[in-house]
Each structure stands twice: as C-alpha cells, then as structure tokens.
N, C-alpha and C positions, 0 to 999 in steps of 0.2 A: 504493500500500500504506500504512495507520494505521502512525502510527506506537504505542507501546504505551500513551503518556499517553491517547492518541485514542482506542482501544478502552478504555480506563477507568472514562470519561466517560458516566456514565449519565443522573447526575442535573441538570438545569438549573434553576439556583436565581435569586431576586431576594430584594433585602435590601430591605424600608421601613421606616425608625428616622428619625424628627428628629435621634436624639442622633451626631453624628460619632465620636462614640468607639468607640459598640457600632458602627457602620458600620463602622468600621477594625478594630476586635477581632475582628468575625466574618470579614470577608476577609483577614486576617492567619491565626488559624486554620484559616479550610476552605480557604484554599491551602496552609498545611502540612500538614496532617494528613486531609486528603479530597483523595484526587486523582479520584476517581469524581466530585466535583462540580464544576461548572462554575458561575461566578460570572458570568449574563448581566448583569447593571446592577443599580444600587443607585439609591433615590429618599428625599429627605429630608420629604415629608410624603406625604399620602394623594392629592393631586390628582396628584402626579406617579408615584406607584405605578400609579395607575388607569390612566395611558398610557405605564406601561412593562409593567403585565400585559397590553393589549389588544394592545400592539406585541410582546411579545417571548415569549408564551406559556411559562411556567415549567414545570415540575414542581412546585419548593418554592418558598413565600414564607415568609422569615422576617417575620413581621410585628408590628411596634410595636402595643400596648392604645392608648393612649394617644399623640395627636400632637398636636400643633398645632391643626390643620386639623380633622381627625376623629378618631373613633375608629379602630381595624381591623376593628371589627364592622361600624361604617358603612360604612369602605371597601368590605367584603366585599357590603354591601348594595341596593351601586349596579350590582356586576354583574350580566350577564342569568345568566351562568353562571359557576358555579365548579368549573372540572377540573382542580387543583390541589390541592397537599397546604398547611398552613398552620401553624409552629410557631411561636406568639404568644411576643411578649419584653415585658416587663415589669417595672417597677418596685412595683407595687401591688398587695398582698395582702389585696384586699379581691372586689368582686363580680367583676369580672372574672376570677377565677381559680375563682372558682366557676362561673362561665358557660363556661369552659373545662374544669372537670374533669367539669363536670355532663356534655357532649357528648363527652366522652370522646376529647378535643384536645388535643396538647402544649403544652407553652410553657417559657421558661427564664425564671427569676426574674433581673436583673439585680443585681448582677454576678456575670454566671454564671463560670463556670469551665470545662476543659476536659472535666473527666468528664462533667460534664451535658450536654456540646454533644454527645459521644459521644452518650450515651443517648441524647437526642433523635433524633439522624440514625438512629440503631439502631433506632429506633421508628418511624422515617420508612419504613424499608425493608422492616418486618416488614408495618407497615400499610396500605403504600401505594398497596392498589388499596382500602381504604375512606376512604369520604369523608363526614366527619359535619358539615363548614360549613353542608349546607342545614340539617341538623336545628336546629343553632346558633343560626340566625338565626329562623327558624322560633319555637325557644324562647321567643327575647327578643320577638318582637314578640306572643306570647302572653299574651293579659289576666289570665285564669285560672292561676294556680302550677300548681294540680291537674292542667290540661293539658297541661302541657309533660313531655317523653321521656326520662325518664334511661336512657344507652349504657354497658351493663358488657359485659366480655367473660367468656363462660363457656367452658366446653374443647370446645366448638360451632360456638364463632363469636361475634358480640357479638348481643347483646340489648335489644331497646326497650321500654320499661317505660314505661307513662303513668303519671304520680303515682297519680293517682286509683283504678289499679288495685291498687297495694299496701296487703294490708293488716297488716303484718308484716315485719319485718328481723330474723333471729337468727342470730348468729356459730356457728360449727362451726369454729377454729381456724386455718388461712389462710385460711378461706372462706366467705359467707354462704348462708342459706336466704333468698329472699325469698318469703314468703307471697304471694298473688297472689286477686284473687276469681276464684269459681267454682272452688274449690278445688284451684287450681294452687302450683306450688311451682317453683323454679326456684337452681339452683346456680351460683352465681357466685362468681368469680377476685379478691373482695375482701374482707377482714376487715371486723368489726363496727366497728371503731374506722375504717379508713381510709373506709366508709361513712358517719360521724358527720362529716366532714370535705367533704362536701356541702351 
C-alpha cells in the first residue's frame, strides 16, 4: 500500500543550471512547497542533462538559457524527441526571452522568487499535455522572420499564427483582434501592449 507522499507524486522533474545556487534554490523549494514533485537528478551543464534526460525520462526540465557548454535551445536540439514539458531559467532579458515568449514557453527570470516558481508549476499543470519545444526550435532554425509561428492562447485552445499571415494587431481591452489574410480575424487572451512585448 502508497504511502500518501507516494500517491502525490505526479510530476518527475530534472534541474540543468551551471549555477549551484539556482540548483540548490530550486531543490530546497520544490521539496518544500511541491510534494507532487519528485526531484529525479540534477546536471550542471548540457552534456550531462543530455544523459540524465535519455537515462531518467522526466516530465519537467527546469532548464538553464544559457551554460557553459551550450545553450538549452541547443541542448533541446540534439534530441530525437522531446516528451517533456520545459521551464527555461534565466538571467538574460534579451533574445532568448523573446524566443521563449514568442512559443509561448515558460521561464523564470533569475532571481526568481517563490511566487513565480508557483506560477510556473501552475502553468506546468494547466498546460501540460501541450508541447510547443518542437515549434521553438523549428522557429530558431528559420531563415525567414516572416516564417516563423507565433503560439497565443484564445478561449479555444492556443493558436498558430505564421508572421506573414498577419496583417493587423488591435487591442479590445484585455484582448486583441488579430487581423489575419483572406479576411480572417481571430480573438486572442493578450492585450495590445503585452503583444508589443514580442
């Protein structure tokens, strides 16, 4: 018979951060304050992520932008498959947080704090059977801007939008219109300003 910690335990996570600190921050909080998570192993660059996600199959990767070694887009790019959820950590407020919000992916800005670790996992849970890393990657290795998917969520479901096809953004108050060609229109769960912010 489980004991109750056991049936709790939903979610199986792996941490890869270079930085020991956020390594110990985040296993210090998701053993207090997440007992549904389980803390499989943690890896300090991208080469050892690689063979602790092929060996230990996750659910979540908290994953470093930025390591040593590689990126966490690179790392994400050497695998054959990604069935994993992925909330990127970060120190850097620049492209990479836009390659992240554009695919419509978590992350926590270092130094994050409790409430954001909250939301994040809240958003883990809500989200967790979509998976936008292939679109991500996909994104980036696209020559063409115009090409690449922007992922908003409307009261639908989420939405893929090629650049190229928009031809128009106008706010409605918590929400946008996006003009679209061939005279489509489409309602989306983001203001005109948090739009601008892409």
């Amino acid at each position: 018979m489980k004991n109750h910690l056991e049936s709790t335990i939903l979610i199986q996570c792996l941490i890869i951060d270079d930085d020991p600190f956020i390594r110990d921050l985040l296993i210090d909080k998701l053993n207090q304050y997440f007992p549904e998570i389980k803390i499989l192993g943690t890896a300090k660059n991208g080469h050892e992520g690689l063979e602790q996600i092929e060996r230990l199959h996750p659910d979540l990767i908290f994953l470093d932008v930025e390591m040593t070694d590689m990126t966490g887009f690179e790392l994400l790019s050497k695998l054959e498959k990604v069935n994993f959820k992925v909330i990127f950590i970060t120190s850097y407020q620049h492209y990479a947080i836009k390659a992240i919000r554009f695919n419509a992916l978590d992350y926590l800005l270092k130094p994050f704090d409790l409430e954001e670790l909250k939301n994040a996992v809240k958003r883990f849970k809500t989200y967790r059977n979509q998976n936008n890393v292939p679109m991500a990657l996909k994104n980036l290795r696209s020559k063409n801007f115009s090409d690449q998917t922007l992922i908003l969520n409307t009261q639908q479901g989420e939405l893929h939008l090629v650049l190229k096809d928009i031809i128009l953004v106008e706010g409605d108050r918590n929400y946008s219109y996006v003009h679209l060609t061939k005279n489509k229109k489409e309602l989306v769960s983001k203001t005109l300003s948090n739009l601008k912010n892409f």
